[in-house]
C-alpha positions in Angstrom: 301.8 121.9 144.8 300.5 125.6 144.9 299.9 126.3 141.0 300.6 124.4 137.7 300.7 126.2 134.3 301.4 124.2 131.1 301.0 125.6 127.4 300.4 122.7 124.5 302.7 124.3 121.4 302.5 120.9 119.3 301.1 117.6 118.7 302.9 114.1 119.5 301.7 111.3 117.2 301.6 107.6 117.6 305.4 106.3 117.3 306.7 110.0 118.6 309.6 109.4 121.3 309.0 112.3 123.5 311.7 113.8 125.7 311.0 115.1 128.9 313.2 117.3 130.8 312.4 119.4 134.1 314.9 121.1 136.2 314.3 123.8 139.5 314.1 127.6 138.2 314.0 129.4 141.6 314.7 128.3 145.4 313.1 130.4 148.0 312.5 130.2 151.7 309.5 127.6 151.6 308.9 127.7 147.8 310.5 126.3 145.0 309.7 126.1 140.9 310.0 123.7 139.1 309.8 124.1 135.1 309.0 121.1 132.5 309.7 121.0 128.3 308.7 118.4 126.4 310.8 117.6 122.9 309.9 115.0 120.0 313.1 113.2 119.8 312.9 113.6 115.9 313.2 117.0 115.1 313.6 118.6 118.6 310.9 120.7 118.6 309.1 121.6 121.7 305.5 119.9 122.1 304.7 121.6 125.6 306.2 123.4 128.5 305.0 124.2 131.9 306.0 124.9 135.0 304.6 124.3 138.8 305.4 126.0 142.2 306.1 123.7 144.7 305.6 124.9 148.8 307.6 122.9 151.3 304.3 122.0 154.2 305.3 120.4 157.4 303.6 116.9 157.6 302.5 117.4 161.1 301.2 121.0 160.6 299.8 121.4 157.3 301.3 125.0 157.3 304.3 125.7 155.0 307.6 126.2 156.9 311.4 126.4 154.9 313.3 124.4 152.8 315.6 122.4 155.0 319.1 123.4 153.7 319.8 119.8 153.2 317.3 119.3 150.8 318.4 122.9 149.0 321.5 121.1 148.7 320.3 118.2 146.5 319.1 120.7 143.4 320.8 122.8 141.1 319.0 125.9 140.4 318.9 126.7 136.4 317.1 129.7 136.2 316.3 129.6 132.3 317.0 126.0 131.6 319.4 123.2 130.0 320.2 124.7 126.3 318.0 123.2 123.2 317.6 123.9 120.0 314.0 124.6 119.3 311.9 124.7 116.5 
């Protein structure tokens, strides 16, 4: 994990179910982002969002190297996100 960034837009009470979703934004070279909302169930409005980018480090090196294409292969990059309807 090079950088997280997460913005608190709500509360969540006691009995709140909370949805979380996260989905990849943007597959590069070595890096990837991955983004994060956060929905009461109730009324769909958006508690918090973030988002973290992600560098791809060789085990044996410690230095970042590129996404295998194989592992590219298992995400599906949605730039702005799955639809909601916010409040």
């Amino acid at each position: 994990m090079r950088s997280h960034w997460i913005e608190y837009l709500r509360p969540a009470f006691a009995g709140d179910t909370v949805t979380a979703m996260t989905w990849v934004a943007d597959l590069r070279r070595v890096q990837s982002q991955r983004h994060y909302r956060f929905l009461r169930q109730t009324d769909q409005s958006v508690l918090a969002q973030g988002k973290t980018e992600w560098v791809f480090v060789d085990a044996a090196t410690g230095r970042p190297r590129a996404i295998p294409q194989f592992i590219k292969a298992l995400f599906r990059v949605v730039p702005n996100g799955p639809a909601t309807r916010t409040k």
